[in-house]
C-alpha positions in Angstrom: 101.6 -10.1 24.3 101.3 -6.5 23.6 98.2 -4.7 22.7 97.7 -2.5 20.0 98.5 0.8 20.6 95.9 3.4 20.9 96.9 6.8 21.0 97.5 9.4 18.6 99.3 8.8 15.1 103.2 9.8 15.9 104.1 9.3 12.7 105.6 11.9 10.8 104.6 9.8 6.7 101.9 7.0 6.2 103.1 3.8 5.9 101.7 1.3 3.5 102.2 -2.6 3.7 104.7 -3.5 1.2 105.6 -7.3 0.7 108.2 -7.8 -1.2 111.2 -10.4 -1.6 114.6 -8.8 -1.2 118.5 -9.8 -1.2 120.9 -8.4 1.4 124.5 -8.5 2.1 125.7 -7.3 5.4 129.2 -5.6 4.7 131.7 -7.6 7.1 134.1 -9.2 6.9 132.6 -12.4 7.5 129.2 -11.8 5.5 130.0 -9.5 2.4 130.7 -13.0 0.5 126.9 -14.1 1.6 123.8 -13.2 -0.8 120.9 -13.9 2.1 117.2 -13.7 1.5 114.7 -11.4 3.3 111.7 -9.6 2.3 110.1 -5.4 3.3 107.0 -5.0 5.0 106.1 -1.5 4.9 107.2 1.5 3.4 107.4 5.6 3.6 108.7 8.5 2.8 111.0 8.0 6.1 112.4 4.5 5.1 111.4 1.0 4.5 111.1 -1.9 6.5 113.1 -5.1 6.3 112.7 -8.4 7.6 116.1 -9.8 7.6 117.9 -13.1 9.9 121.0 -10.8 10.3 120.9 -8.4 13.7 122.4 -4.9 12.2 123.5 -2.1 14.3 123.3 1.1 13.5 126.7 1.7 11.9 126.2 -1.0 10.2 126.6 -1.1 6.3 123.9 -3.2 4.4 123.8 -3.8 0.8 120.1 -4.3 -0.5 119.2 -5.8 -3.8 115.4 -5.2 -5.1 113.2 -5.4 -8.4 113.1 -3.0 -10.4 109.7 -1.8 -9.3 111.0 -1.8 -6.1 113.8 0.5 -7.3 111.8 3.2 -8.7 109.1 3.4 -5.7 112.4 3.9 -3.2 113.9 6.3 -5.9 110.7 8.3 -6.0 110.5 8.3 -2.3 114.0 9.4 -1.4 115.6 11.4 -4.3 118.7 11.0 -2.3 118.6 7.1 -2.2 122.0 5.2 -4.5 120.8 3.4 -7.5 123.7 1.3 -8.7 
């Protein structure tokens, strides 16, 4: 098991634990008809984490569905973020 890491903050933002459920979709062919379940677990101004089943690479394209709270706390965050 790894140990905690003790060196200097590399971080660019804070991050703050965020617990939340989510719904995903990742768009393939195979998936895009499959509404899965996952939940975040931290958030900042960089980005927010997901814990999701699915492995995504980075080219990938994933559809996220939040609450509404949710919405407006990623909205505020990244002003270039898609709100549909």
């Amino acid at each position: 098991m790894k140990s905690a890491y003790a060196g200097p903050e590399r971080r660019q933002f804070l991050r703050l634990d965020f617990l939340e459920p989510l719904n995903y979709k990742v768009c393939k062919k195979k998936t895009i008809s499959m509404l899965m379940n996952g939940y975040t677990s931290n958030v900042s101004q960089a980005g927010l984490l997901c814990q999701i089943k699915d492995k995504v690479k980075v080219d990938d394209i994933v559809w996220l569905s939040f609450d509404h709270a949710t919405l407006s706390i990623c909205e505020e965050l990244e002003k270039r973020v898609l709100i549909y």
